[in-house]
C-alpha positions as CSV (number, residue, x, y, z in Angstrom):
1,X,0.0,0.0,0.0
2,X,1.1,3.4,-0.9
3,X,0.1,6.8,-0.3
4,X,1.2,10.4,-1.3
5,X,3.4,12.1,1.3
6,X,2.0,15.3,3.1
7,X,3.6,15.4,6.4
8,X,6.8,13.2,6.3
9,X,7.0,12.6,10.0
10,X,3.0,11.7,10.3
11,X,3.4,9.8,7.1
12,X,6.1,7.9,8.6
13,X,4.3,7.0,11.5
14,X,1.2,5.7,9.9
15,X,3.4,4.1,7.8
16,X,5.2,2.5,10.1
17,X,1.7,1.5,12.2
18,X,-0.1,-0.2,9.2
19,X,3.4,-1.6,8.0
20,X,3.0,0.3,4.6
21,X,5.6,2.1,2.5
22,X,5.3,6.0,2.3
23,X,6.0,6.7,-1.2
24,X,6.4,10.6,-2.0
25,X,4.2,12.2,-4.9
26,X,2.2,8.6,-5.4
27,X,-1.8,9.5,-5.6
28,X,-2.7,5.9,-5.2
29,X,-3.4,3.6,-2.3
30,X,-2.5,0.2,-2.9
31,X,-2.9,-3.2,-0.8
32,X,-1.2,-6.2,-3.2
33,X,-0.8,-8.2,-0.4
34,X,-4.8,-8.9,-0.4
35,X,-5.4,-8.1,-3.9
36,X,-8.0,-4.6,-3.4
37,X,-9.0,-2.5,-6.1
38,X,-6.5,0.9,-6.4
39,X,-8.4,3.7,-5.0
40,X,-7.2,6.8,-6.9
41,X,-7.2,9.7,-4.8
42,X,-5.9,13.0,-4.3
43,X,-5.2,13.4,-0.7
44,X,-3.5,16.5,-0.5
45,X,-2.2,18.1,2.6
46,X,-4.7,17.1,5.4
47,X,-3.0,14.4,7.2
48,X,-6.4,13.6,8.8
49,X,-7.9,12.8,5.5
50,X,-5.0,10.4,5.3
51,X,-5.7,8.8,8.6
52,X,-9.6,8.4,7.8
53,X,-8.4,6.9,4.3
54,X,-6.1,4.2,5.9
55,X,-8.8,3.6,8.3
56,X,-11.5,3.0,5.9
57,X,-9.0,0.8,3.7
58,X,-7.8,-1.2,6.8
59,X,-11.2,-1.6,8.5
């Protein structure tokens, strides 16, 4: 899984929770592991729009 990087550090943490790879300028989320659709989206700068993204993904 992949996701664009806003805030390094925060990136890095919720990176580093969900044991995903923060990839700088990617717009897509990605879970190979389990196979999952791409969901292409901007995210832009809010992290907490990254958090609720990961959390609807992971759920």
């Amino acid at each position: 899984m992949t996701f664009i990087k806003s805030d390094v550090e925060e990136c890095e943490e919720i990176g580093n929770h969900f044991n995903i790879e923060v990839v700088p300028q990617v717009k897509v989320f990605r879970r190979t592991a389990t196979e999952l659709h791409e969901i292409k989206t901007y995210i832009g700068h809010d992290s907490i729009k990254v958090k609720e993204l990961l959390q609807t993904i992971t759920e």
